[in-house]
N, CA and C of each residue as an Amber inpcrd file, in Angstrom:
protein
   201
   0.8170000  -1.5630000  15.9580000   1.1320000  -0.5200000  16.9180000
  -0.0990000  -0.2760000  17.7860000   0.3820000  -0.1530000  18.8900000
  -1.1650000  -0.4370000  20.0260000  -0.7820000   1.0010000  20.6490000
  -1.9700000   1.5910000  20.5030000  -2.4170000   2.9770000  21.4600000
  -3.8340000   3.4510000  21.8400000  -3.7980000   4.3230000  22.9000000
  -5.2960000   3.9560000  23.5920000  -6.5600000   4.1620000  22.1190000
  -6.5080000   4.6190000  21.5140000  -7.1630000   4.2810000  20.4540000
  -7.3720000   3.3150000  20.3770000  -6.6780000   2.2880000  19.4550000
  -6.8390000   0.5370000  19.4870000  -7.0930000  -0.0870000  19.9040000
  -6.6310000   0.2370000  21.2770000  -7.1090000  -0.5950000  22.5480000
  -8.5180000  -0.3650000  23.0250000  -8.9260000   1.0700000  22.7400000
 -10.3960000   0.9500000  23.0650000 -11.0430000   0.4510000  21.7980000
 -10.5520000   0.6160000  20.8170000 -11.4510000  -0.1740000  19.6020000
 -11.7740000  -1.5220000  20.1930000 -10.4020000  -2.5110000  20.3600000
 -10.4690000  -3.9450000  20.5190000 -11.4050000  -4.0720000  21.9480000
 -11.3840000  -3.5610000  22.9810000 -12.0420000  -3.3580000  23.9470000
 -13.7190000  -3.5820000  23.9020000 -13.8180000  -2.4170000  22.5020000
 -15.2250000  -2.5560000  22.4670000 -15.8940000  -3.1060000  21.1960000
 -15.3300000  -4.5950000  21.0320000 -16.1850000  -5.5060000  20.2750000
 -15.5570000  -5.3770000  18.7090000 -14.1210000  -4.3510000  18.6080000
 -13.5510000  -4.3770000  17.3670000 -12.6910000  -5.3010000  16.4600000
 -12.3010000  -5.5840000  15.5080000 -11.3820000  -6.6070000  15.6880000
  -9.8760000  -6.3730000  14.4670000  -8.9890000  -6.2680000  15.4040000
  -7.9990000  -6.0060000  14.1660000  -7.6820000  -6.4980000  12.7300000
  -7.7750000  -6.5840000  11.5950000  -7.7700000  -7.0930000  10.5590000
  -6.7020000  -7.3860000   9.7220000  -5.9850000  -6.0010000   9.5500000
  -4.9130000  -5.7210000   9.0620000  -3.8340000  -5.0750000  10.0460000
  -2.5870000  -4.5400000   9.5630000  -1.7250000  -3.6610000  10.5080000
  -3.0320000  -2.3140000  10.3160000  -3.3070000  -1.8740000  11.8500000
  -3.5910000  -0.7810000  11.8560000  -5.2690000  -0.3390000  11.0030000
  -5.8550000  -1.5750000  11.0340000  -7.1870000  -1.2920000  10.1310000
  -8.1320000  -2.9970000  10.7440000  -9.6160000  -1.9610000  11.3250000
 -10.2640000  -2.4410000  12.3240000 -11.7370000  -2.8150000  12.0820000
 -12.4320000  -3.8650000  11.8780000 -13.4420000  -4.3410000  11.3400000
 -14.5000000  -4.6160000  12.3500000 -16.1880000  -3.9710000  12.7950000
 -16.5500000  -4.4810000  13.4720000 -17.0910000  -5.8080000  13.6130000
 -17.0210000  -6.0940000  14.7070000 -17.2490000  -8.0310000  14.8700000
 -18.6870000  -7.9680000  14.8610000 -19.7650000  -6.9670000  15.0340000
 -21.0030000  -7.2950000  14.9840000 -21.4430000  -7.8020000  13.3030000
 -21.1880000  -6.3570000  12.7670000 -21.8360000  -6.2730000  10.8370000
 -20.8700000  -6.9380000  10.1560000 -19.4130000  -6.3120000  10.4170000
 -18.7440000  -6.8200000   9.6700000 -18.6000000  -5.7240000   8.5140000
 -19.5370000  -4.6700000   8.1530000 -19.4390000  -4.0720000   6.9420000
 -18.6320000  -2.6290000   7.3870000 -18.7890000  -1.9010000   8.7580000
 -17.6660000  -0.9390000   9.0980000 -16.1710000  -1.2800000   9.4410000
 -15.3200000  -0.6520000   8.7200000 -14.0330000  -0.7620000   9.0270000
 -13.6730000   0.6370000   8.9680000 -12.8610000   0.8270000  10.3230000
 -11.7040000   2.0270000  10.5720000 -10.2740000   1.8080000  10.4530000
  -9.4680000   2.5380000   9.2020000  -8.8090000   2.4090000   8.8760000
  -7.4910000   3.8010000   9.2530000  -6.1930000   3.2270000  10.3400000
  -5.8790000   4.6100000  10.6240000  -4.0900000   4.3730000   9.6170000
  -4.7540000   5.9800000   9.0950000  -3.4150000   6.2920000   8.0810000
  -2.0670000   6.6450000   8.8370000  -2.3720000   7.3010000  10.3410000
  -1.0610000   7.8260000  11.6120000  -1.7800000   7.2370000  12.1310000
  -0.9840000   7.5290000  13.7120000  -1.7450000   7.3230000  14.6750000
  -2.2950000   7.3840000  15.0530000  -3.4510000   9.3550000  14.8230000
  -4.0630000   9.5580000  15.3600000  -4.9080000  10.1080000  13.8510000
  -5.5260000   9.9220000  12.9190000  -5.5960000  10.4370000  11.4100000
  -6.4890000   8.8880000  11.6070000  -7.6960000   9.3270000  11.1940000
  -8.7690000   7.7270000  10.6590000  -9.4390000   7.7720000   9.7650000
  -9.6560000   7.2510000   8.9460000 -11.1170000   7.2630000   8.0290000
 -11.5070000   6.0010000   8.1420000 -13.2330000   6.3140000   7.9590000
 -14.1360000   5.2520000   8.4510000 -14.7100000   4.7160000   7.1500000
 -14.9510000   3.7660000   6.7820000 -15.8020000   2.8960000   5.8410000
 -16.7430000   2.0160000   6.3960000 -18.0270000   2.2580000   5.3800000
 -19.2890000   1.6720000   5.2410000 -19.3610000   1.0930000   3.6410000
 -19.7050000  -0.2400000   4.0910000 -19.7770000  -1.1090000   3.3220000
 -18.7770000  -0.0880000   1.7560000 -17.3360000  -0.4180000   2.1090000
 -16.1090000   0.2490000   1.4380000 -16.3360000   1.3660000   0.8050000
 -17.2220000   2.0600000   1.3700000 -17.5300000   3.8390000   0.9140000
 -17.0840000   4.6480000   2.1570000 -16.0710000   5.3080000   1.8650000
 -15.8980000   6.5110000   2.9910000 -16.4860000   7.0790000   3.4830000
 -16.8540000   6.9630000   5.0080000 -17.8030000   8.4950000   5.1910000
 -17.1140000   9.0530000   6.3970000 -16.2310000   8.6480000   7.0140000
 -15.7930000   9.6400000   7.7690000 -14.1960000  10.1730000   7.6540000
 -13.7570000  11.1870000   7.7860000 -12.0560000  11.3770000   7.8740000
 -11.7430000  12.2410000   9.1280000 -11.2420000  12.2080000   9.8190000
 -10.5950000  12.8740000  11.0510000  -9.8010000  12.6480000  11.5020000
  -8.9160000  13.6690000  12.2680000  -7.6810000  13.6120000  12.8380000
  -8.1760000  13.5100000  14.6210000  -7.9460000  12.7370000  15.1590000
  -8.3830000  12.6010000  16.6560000  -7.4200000  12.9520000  17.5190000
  -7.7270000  13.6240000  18.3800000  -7.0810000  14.3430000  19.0980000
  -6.8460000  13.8630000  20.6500000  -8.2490000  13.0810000  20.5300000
  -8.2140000  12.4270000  22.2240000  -9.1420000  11.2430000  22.4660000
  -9.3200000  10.2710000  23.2590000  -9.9510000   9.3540000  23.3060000
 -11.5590000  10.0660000  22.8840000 -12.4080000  10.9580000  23.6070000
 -13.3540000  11.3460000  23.1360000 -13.8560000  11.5880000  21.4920000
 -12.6030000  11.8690000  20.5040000 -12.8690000  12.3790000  19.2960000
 -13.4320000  11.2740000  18.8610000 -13.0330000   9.9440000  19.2270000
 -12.8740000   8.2580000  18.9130000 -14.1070000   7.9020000  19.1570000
 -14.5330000   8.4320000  20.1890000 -15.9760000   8.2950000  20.9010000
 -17.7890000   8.7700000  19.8530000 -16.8610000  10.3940000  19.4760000
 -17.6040000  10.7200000  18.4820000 -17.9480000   9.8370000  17.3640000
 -16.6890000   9.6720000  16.7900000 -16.9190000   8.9230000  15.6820000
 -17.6140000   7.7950000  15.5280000 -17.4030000   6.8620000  16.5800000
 -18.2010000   5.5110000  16.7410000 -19.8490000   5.5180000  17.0490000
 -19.9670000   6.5670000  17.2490000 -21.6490000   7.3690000  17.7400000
 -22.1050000   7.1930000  16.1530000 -21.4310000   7.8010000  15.1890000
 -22.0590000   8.6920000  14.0450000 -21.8470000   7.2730000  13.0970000
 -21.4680000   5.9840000  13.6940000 -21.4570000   4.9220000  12.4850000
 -22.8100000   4.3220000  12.7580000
C-alpha cells in the first residue's frame, strides 16, 4: 500500500522489504515498520526505539532526524 509516507521513505534512499516494513539502504540495521497507515515503530539493530502515530508528512520528517 503506497502513501505519501512510503513514497517519501523510498524517495529518500529507503527500501521496501516486506509488505509495509522499510530497511535503510545505507546501514541496513534501521528498519521502519508501519502497523496502519499512519502508526510506525522504528528499529535499531531489532531494538525498538521509536513508536508514533504520524499525522503528517513532517511527523515522518521528525522521526528520520532522531535515527
Amino acid at each position: 500500500m503506497k502513501n505519501s509516507f512510503t513514497e517519501y521513505l523510498i524517495k529518500n534512499g529507503w527500501k521496501e522489504i516486506n509488505a509495509m516494513t522499510f530497511q535503510q539502504e545505507e546501514s541496513q540495521k534501521a528498519e521502519i515498520f508501519f502497523s496502519s497507515s499512519n502508526q510506525i515503530e522504528v528499529y535499531i539493530d531489532s531494538k525498538l526505539i521509536i513508536e508514533k502515530y504520524l499525522l503528517n508528512l513532517e511527523d515522518l520528517k521528525e522521526v528520520l532526524n532522531e535515527i
